[in-house]
C-alpha positions as CSV (number, residue, x, y, z in Angstrom):
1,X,20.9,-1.8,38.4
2,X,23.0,-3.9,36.2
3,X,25.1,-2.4,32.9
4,X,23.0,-4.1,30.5
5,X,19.2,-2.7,32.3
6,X,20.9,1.3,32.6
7,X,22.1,1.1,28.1
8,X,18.4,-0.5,27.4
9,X,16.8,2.1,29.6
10,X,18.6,4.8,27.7
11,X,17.5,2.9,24.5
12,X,14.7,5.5,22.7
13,X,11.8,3.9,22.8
14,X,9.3,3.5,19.5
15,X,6.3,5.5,19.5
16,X,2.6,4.2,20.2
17,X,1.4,2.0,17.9
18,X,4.6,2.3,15.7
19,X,5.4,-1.3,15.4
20,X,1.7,-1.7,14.5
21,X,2.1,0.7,11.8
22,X,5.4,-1.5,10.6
23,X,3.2,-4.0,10.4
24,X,0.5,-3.3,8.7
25,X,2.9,-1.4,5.6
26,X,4.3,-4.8,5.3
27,X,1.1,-6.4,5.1
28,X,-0.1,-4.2,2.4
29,X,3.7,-4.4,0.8
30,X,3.2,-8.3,0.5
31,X,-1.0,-7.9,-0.5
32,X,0.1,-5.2,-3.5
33,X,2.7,-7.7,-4.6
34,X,0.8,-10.5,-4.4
35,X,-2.4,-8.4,-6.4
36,X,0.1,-7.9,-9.0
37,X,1.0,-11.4,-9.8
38,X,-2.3,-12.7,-9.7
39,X,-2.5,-9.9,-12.6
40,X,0.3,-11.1,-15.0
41,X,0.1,-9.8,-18.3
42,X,0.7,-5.9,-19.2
43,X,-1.5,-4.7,-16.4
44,X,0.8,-6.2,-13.7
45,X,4.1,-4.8,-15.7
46,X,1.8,-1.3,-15.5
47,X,0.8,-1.1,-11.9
48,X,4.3,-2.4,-11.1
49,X,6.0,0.5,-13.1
50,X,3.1,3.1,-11.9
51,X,3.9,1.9,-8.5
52,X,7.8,2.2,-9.0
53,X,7.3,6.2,-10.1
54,X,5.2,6.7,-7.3
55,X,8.3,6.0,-4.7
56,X,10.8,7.8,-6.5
57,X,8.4,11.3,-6.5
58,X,7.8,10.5,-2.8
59,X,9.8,7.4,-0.9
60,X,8.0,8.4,2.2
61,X,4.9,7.5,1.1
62,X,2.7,4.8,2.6
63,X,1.3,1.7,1.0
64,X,-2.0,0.3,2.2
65,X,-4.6,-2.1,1.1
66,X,-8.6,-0.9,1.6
67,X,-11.7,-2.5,0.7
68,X,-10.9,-6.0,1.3
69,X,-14.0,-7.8,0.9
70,X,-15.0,-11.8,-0.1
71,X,-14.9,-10.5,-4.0
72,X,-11.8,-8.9,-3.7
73,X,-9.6,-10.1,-1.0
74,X,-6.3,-8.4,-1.6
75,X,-8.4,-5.0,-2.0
76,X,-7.1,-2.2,-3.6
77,X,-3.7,-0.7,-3.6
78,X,-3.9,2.7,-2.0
79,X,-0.9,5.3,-1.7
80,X,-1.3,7.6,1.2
81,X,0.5,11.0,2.1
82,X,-1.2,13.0,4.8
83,X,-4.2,11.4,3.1
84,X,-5.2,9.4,-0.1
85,X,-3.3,9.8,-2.7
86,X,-4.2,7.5,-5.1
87,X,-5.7,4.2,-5.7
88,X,-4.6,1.6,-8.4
89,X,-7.1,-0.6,-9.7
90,X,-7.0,-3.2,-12.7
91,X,-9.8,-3.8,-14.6
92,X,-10.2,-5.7,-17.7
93,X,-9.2,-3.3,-20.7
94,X,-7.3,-0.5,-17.9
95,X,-5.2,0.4,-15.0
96,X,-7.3,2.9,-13.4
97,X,-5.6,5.2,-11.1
98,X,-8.2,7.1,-9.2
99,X,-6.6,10.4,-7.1
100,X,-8.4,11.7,-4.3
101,X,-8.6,15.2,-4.6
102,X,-7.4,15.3,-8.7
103,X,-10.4,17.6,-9.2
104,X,-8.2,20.1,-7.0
105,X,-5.0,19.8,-8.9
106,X,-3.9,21.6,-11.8
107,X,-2.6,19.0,-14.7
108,X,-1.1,20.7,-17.5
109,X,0.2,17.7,-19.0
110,X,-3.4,16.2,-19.5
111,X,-3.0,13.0,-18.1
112,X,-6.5,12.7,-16.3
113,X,-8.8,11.2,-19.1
114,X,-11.2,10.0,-16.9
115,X,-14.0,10.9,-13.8
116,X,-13.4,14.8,-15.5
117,X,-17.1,15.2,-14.4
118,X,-16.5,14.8,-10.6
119,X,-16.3,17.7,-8.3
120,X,-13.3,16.0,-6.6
121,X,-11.5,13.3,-7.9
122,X,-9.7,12.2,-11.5
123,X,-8.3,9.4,-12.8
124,X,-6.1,8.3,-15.2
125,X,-6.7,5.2,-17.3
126,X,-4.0,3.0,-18.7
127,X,-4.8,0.7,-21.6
128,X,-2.6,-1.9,-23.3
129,X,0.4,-0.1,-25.8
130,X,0.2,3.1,-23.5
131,X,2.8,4.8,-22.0
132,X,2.7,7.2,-18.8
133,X,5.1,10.0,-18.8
134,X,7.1,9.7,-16.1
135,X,8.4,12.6,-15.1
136,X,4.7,14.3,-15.8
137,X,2.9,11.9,-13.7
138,X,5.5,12.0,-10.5
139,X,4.6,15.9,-10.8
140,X,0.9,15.0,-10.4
141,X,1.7,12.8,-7.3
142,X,3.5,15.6,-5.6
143,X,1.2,17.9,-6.5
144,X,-1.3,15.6,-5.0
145,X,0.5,15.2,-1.8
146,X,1.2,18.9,-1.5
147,X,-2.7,19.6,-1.8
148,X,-3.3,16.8,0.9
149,X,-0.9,18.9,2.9
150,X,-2.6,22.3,2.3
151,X,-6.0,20.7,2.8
152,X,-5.1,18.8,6.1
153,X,-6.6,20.3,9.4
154,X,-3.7,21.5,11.7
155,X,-2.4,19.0,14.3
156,X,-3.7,19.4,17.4
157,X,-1.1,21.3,19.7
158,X,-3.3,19.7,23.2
159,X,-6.6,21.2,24.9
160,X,-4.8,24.7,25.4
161,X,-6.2,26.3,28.5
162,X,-8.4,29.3,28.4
């Protein structure tokens, strides 16, 4: 076995579907960017500054795309952390961020204003002239990813033998 075969064999090698994974973050990467400039205006400089306080509370947290249909082929901007987040919509007079399990999270800052009559998510709509607080609403996203955590079922450890 030659040098060069014995260092790659040594090389770790990438888990299962990792390079997939790469993949498909970049895709949604390049589809949120792309959803944003087809925006312009102050909803763009929004969801580009909502998105921006959303990596700083948590850099590890994935970007995805979902619900790409003919009507809306970019889809919607989805932030994932041992499950959804929260999406980031644009609509005419908001930017609508929808979290998954808001109805589960204690906001003592008030920033949901909207869905208050679900039994599991909340949003928060952004309208021209408004300003998020920062430092409030990157305590909501961890908050949100701690619940995801709490709520998630335990890995699997294997079948176990009885």
């Amino acid at each position: 076995m030659s040098r060069g075969a014995k260092a790659k064999e040594r090389e770790p090698k990438a888990k299962p579907g990792a390079e997939a994974g790469r993949a498909t973050a970049m895709a949604a990467t390049h589809l949120i960017d792309e959803r944003t400039r087809s925006l312009g205006g102050w909803r763009a400089e929004t969801l580009v500054e909502v998105r921006r306080l959303i990596h700083e509370a948590d850099p590890d947290i994935m970007e995805e795309c979902k619900w790409i249909k003919p009507s809306n082929p970019l889809g919607v901007p989805v932030w994932s952390h041992a499950g959804i987040v929260c999406t980031g919509e644009a609509y005419k007079q908001v930017v609508k961020l929808t979290f998954a399990r808001g109805a589960s999270l204690v906001d003592p800052w008030r920033l949901f204003n909207a869905s208050l009559d679900g039994n599991t998510r909340r949003a928060i709509d952004i309208r021209e002239g408004e300003v998020l607080d920062a430092e409030a609403f990157k305590a909501l996203i961890k908050a949100a990813i701690a619940e995801n955590l709490r709520s998630s079922p335990p890995k699997s450890q294997g079948r176990g033998r009885t």
